[in-house]
C-alpha distance (Angstrom), angle and dihedral (degrees) to the residues before:
residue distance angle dihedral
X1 . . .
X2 3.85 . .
X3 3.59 126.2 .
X4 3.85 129.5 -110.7
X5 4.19 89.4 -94.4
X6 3.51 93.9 49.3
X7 4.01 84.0 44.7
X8 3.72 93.5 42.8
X9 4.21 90.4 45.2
X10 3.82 91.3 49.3
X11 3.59 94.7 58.9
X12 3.73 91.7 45.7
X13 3.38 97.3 53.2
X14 4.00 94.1 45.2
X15 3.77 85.6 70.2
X16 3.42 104.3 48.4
X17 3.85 91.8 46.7
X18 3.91 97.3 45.1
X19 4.01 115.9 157.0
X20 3.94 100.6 -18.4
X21 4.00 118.7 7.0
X22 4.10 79.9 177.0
X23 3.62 90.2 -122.7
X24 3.75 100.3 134.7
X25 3.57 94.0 -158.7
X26 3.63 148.9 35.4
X27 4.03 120.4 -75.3
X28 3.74 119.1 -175.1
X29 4.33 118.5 -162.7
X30 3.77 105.8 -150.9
X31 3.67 118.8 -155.1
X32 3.60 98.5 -172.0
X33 3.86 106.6 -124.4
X34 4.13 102.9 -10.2
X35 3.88 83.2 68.5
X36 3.95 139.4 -106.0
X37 3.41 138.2 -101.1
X38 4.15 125.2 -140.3
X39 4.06 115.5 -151.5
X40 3.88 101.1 -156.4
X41 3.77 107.2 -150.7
X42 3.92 99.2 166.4
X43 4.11 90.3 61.1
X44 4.00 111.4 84.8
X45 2.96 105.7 -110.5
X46 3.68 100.8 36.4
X47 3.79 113.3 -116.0
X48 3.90 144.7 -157.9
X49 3.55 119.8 -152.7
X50 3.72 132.9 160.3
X51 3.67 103.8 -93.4
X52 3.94 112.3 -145.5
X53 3.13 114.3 145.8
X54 4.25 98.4 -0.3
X55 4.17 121.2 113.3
X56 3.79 123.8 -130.5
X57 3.39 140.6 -167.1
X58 3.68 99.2 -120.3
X59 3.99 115.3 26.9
X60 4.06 118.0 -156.5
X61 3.56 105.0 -159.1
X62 4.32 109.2 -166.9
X63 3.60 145.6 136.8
X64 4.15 113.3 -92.1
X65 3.51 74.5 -127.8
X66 3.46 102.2 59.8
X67 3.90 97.4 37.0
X68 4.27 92.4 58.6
X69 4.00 82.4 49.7
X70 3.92 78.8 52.1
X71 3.89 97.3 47.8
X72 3.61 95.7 48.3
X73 3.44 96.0 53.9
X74 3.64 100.5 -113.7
X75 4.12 100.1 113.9
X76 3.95 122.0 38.0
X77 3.99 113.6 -127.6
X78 3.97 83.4 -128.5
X79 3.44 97.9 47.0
X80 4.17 89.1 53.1
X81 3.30 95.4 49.3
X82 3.72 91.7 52.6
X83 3.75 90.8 51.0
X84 3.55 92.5 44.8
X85 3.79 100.4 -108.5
X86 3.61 95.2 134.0
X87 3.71 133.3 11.4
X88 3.82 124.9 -137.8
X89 4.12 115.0 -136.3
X90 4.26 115.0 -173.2
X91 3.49 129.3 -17.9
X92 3.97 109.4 39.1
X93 3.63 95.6 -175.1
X94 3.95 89.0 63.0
X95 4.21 92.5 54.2
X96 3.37 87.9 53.3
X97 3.44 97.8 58.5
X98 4.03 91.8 56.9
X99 3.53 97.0 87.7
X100 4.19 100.3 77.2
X101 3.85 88.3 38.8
X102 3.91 87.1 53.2
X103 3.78 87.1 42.2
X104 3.92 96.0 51.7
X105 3.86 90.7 47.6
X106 4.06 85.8 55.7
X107 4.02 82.2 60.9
């Protein structure tokens, strides 16, 4: 069972991806032991689901801490990544294409 956050995340994130969030694959955020959530981007439509225990192409591993600072705008995805806020695992191409979904979930 997922917490609240991860609860409160998913839903979040369901709106901003809708239909299509043009990911073309899978991208999973881990949170370490709070939880994670996987976006789903090859399933039509798109969906959000907690992700325990699911695979995906492109992992995202950061603190919940550091991925709110990230959806309100506050910290670039680059910019943590450089500073070692978050670590990238498979498909690059799919991180990078976080930052508008993060941006349309900011409204």
């Amino acid at each position: 069972m997922s917490s609240e956050q991860i609860q409160q995340i998913v839903s979040q994130m369901s709106s901003a991806v809708g239909e299509n969030s043009g990911l073309g694959g899978t991208l999973k955020f881990d949170f370490g032991d709070v939880g994670s959530v996987l976006i789903d981007g090859k399933s039509v439509p798109n969906t959000v689901t907690d992700g325990e225990g699911k695979s995906a192409d492109c992992t995202i591993s950061v603190s919940l801490e550091t991925f709110e600072k990230m959806a309100k705008g506050e910290l670039d995805g680059t910019s943590a990544f450089m500073q070692g806020k978050l670590r990238v695992a498979g498909d690059m191409g799919l991180a990078m294409k976080v930052g508008p979904i993060l941006a349309k979930a900011r409204g």
